[in-house]
Phi, psi and omega in degrees: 000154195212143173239136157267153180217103186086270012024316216252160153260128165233154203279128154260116181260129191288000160271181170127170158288137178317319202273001172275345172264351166292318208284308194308331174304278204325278250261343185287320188278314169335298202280315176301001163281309173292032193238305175323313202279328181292299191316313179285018182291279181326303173305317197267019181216093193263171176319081202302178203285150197268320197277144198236068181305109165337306182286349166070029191309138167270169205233107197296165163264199200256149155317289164085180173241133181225046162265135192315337178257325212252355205229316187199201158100156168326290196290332149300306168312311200275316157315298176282355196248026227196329160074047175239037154260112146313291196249114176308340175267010169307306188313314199240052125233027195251106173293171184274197182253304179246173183274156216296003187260327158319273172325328177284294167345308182298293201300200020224324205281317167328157160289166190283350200222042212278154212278166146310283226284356180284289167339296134335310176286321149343293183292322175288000184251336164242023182223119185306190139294166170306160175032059130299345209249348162254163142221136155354155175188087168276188219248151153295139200051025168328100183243137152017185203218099168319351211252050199291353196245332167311327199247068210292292196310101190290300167324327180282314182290000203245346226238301163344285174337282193324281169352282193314317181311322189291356174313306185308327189276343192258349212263138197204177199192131178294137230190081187251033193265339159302322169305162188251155166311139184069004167281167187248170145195175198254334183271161189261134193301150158213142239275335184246178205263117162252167137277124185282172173257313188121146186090207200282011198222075190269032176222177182274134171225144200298299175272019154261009163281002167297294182279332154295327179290333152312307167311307220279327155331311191279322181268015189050038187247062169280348171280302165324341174276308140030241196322312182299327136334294168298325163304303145347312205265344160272357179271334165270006198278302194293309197251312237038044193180142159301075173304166161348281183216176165264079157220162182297339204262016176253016213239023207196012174192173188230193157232180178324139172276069195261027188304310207281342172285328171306303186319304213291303141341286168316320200266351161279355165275318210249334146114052175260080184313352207242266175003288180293329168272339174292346186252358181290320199283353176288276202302336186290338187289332176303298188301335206260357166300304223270340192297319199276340185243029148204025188253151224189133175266158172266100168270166192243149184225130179200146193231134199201122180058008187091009184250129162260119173261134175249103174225153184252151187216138184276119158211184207229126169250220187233144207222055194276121180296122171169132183247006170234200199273119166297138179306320173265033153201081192255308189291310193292329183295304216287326173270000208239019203179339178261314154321332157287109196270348181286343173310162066278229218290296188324282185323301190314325176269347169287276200318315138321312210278319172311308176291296172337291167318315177301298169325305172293348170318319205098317173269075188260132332251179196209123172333337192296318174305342202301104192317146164329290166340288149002278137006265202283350168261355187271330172301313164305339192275295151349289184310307213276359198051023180254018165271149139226170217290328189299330175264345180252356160356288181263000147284326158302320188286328178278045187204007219279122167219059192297346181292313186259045179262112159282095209275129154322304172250015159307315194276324168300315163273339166284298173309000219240298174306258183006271202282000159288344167293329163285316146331309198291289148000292164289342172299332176274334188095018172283063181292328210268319149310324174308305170331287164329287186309309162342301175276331174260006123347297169305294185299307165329258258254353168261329202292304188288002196272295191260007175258277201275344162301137198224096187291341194302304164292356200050010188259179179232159223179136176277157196237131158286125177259342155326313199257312191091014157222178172310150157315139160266011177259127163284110176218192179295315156326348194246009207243329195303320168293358185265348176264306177262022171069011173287078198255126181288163154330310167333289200285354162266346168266341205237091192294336144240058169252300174318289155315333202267345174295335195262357191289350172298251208306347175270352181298313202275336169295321171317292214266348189239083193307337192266199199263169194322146159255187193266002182176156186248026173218143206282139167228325185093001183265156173283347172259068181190144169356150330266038190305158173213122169253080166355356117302331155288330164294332171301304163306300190284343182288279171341312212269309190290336156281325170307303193290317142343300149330334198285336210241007186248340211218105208001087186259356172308309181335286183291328183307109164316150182024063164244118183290128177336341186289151168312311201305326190273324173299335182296290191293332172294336187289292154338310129347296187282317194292314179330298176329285169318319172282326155309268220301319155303344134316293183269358153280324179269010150273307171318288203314308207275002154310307163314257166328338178286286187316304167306311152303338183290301190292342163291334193261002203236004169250017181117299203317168208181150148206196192338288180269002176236162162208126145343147163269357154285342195329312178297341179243353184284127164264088210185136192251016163097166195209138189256094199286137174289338170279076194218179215277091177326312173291348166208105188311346154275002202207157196267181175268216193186209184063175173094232196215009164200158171324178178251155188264162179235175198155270339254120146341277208290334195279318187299323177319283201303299161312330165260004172287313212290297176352307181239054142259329200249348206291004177283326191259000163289172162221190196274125215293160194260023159327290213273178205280283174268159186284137162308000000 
């Protein structure tokens, strides 16, 4: 046995005196603490910025929000702990009435104990409704939904329309002309017309503008693609960074980063080269945010040849600074952290600061955050049938350990940014920044290779610098480098290594009728069994084309100790085209899982038109609904779970829906929800 240390391997000889082999244990376990103690180093000191930017971009903190209502102070506490909300985020989306100093003042003037209806009545005297602060804005030159050719299945194409329709409903424009001089709102203005997702959710939010902007491509609404783009793109202007969304109490986290893939999307529908170089000094200041407040080295431990190697690698999790209650869940944060009482102060603000990292994830909340331990008893509880989803919630969440979790597609999409900045680059003729993105292109894509790959399974996993190994949680999320063109060797030599990565989803398509969920294991959190969310589907669909390609484009060629004979060129080719049906198999199950659900569950919420009915139609008093959300286990019904009702609208799903329609829409058919085939 051998430890590197340094350079050096030192020889354990399996002879000796005990106490020499003793002294040598000791000193083996000495050096492996110290790679621990280098590790928590490594966390509270993250990695400065690589890029030696032209433009001298500065490179800002996170902003946070520090308004006395909507961000921190008595009247956010008192209000929200007071419960005459259902959903904490009604209250901090309400601009005030009079000006905020007015207000402050009326609170203060309460009693220290004031009752709900006083508190209420408060609110109603100094708070406007929710989206007093928007208005509509429907879109100009609206035209019809191109896709006659696209589309075989006449329901489905007559069902498209619809979708495409709902862009007018969704569509919004910041609007402060109501307000009084000196009134306040959380929310932050913006100069273009956006898309909401819809429901309790009246603002542009950052990584569902990825999959709208997908939609809004399919629906020839390129200026609305635009507006979105620009709007990003003054938010990195402003902050130095896209927050959550545009409201102030979002100003203190960020979400997946797809500003430069929104780009990259755009400038491949419209080529607008003159754009596209006026928005590069945007992205690079976005990427040098996440290079300076979330990047971290990774140690690695791999034993080889009897020799333990230690090698370190920069990737990036999600790492949001906060010790309180997010505002727009102030009651649920504030009982899920304040209520343990066995925490103390410190741990109470590591547990904030956990739920935040989640949050920005996108996925809030989700088993992936989860301590191991944590973890591994909420699974015996599973075995044992003693979970319930009503009751363990907010104990799994109090185990939340998101900071030191190294997200898999978190890493999948900053490479994903890498190398399109560097394209982006070489398109102005900037090679020397081209370069740059390049090479840490490169280190990425090695990085995640040796942090998140697990050759042995063929699968990629997210990695705990707690434990120093893969997550035991399996998801969707593991699909996201196959989206980012992240191909280990296996998958690139091995065609079923290649199958066998993908067999998880043909599992879950098998064992579930409805569309992927996001993980196969029930928490009662909305990103876990059986939710199925329509940016994941988007991904593995993506991951599943990609690894196609690998196997379409002359690959008898690449393949090692392939022998030369016709007979053998033959049988790979045989090989490849088998490769190519599967993966086209199982992509166009994916698509039509999906286009079901969403279609199933509109029509099973009332919708309807002329030649079709439901099979409820008749008693739903109701015109069908387009879900954020929806129920792996049954193709009629949205999902559930989390911290609010599930929501309708939906931004990312009318996207994801017509991206996929008019990619898959020839090989659908018609979903078997409804009574007869059309």
């Amino acid at each position: 046995m051998y430890l590197l240390i340094g350079k050096k391997c030192t020889v354990l000889h399996p002879r000796g005196q005990i106490i020499k082999l003793l002294r040598l244990i000791w000193n083996i376990k000495s050096a492996l603490d110290g790679i621990e103690r280098l590790m928590e180093r490594e966390l509270s000191h993250p990695t400065p910025p690589l890029i030696d930017d032209q433009n001298n971009l500065k490179n800002e903190g996170v902003l946070g929000c520090d308004t006395p209502i909507y961000c921190r102070g008595s009247p956010l506490k008192t209000i929200q702990l007071s419960s005459i909300f259902k959903d904490s985020k009604t209250f901090v989306d309400r601009p005030t009435k009079r000006p905020q100093e007015e207000v402050l003042i009326a609170f203060s003037k309460l009693p220290k104990n004031a009752s709900a209806s006083v508190l209420e009545n408060f609110v109603d005297t100094y708070f406007s409704e929710e989206g007093h602060d928007l208005i509509a804005a429907p879109i100009l030159q609206f035209n019809p939904l191109s896709l006659d050719n696209e589309i075989t299945v006449p329901v489905l194409k007559k069902f498209s329309g619809i979708v495409h329709g709902y862009w007018q409903n969704l569509t919004r424009k910041t609007d402060l002309s109501n307000l009084c001089e000196g009134c306040s709102t959380s929310l932050i203005p913006l100069n273009y017309s956006f898309i909401v997702p819809g429901g309790r959710f009246r603002e542009m939010y950052y990584w569902d503008s990825y999959f709208v902007v997908e939609g809004l491509l399919v629906s020839g609404l390129h200026e609305m693609a635009r507006n979105t783009i620009e709007n990003l793109s003054e938010m990195v202007n402003r902050f130095g960074f896209v927050p959550n969304g545009n409201r102030a109490y979002y100003l203190n986290r960020s979400m997946p980063p797809l500003l430069t893939q929104i780009v990259k999307i755009y400038y491949e529908a419209t080529k607008d080269l003159k754009f596209l170089n006026q928005l590069l000094p945007v992205l690079r200041r976005e990427y040098e945010y996440w290079r300076k407040n979330s990047s971290v080295r990774v140690p690695v431990k791999k034993l080889e040849k009897n020799c333990v190697t230690v090698n370190f690698y920069t990737l990036n999790r999600y790492n949001v600074q906060n010790s309180s209650p997010r505002p727009e869940s102030y009651q649920e944060d504030y009982y899920t952290v304040e209520k343990a009482t066995w925490l103390n102060e410190t741990e109470k603000a590591t547990l904030y600061g956990n739920i935040a990292s989640a949050t920005e994830s996108g996925w809030d909340f989700s088993s992936r955050w989860i301590h191991a331990q944590a973890f591994h008893d909420h699974c015996t509880l599973i075995k044992t049938n003693q979970f319930d989803e009503n009751q363990n919630n907010i104990g799994l969440l109090r185990h939340l350990n998101t900071r030191s979790i190294i997200p898999v597609d978190l890493n999948s999409i900053l490479y994903m940014n890498e190398v399109s900045l560097a394209q982006f680059h070489e398109e102005v003729g900037l090679l020397k920044l081209a370069k740059s993105f390049r090479t840490m292109a490169t280190r990425r894509h090695e990085a995640i290779i040796a942090v998140h790959w697990d050759s042995k399974n063929l699968r990629f996993w997210d990695f705990n610098l707690t434990s120093g190994h893969h997550t035991a949680v399996e998801s969707l999320a593991g699909f996201f480098p196959f989206w980012a063109r992240v191909f280990p060797e296996e998958i690139l030599q091995n065609r079923t290594a290649a199958e066998k990565s993908f067999s998880w989803i043909q599992y879950l398509l098998d064992r579930y009728p409805g569309s992927l969920p996001a993980t196969e294991i029930p928490t009662g959190l909305q990103w876990d069994f059986p939710n199925a969310w329509p940016p994941l589907q988007y991904a593995v669909i993506k991951g599943l084309i990609n690894v196609d390609e690998i196997y379409s484009l002359n690959r008898p060629n690449n393949f090692q100790n392939s022998a030369s004979s016709e007979a053998n060129k033959s049988h790979l080719n045989k090989q490849i085209n088998d490769s190519e049906n599967i993966f086209t198999q199982i992509t166009q199950s994916v698509a039509q899982r999906f286009v079901s659900s969403v279609f199933c569950a509109w029509v099973f919420t009332g919708g309807q038109f002329s030649d079709i009915i439901g099979p409820n139609n008749e008693t739903i008093m109701d015109s069908g609904h387009i879900f954020e959300k929806y129920n792996s286990t049954n193709v009629t019904t949205p999902g559930g779970g989390g911290e609010y009702v599930v929501q309708t609208g939906f931004g990312w799903t009318n996207g994801v829906f017509l991206w996929m329609i008019s990619k898959f829409g020839k090989g659908l058919v018609q979903p078997e929800c409804i009574r007869d085939p059309l």
